[in-house]
N, C-alpha and C positions, 0 to 999 in steps of 0.2 A: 291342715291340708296345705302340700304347696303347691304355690300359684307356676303357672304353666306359661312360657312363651305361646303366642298363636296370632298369626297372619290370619284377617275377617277376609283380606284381598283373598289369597290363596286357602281361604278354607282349610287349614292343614296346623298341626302343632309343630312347633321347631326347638331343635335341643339348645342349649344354652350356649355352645359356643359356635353353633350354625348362624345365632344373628349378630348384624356389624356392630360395632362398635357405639356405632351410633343411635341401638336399639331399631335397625329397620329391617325387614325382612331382605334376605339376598335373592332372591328368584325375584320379585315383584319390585323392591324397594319401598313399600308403604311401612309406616310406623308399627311396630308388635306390637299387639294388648298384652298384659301380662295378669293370670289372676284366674278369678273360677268363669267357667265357660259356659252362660247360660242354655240349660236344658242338656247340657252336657257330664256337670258334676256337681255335686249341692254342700252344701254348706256345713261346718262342724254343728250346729245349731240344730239342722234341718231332721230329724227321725230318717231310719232306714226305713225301705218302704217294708209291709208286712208280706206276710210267704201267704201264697193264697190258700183258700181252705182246701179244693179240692186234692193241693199237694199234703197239705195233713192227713187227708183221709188216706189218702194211698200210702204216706209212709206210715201210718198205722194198722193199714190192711195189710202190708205188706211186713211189718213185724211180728205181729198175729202168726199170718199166716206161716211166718219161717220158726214161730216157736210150736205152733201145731207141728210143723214138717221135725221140729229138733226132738219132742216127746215122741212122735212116732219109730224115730229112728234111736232114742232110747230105750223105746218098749220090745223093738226088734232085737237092738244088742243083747238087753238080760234074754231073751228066749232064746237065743242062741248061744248063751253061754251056759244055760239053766241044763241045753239037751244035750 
């Protein structure tokens, strides 16, 4: 993961050649922290979080149901090519 310039004064990330030279933020002038942003981005180490269950159930309601919709409209094509 790369570490991020960010003004704690100005609350705000800043791009790399936005800070002085001196490493201090230019609007404010306080020192930049550089590095992961707590509560903000996590760690190579840290697990993603998991996908909630309710989202599983609907994409697999919702696959279900687009394969039901896909056989119906396979069952309609042959009858209509049958007649």
């Amino acid at each position: 993961m790369v570490s991020v310039a960010w003004c704690v004064h100005c609350n705000k990330f800043l791009t790399p050649p936005s800070v002085t030279p001196e490493g201090t933020c230019p609007r404010c002038g306080q020192i930049v922290e550089r590095g992961l942003i707590p509560g903000m981005t996590r760690s190579d180490d840290e697990p993603a979080p998991a996908v909630p269950w309710h989202l599983k159930f609907l994409g697999t309601a919702l696959a279900l149901y687009l394969g039901w919709r896909f056989l119906q409209i396979g069952s309609w094509l042959v009858d209509w090519l049958t007649h």
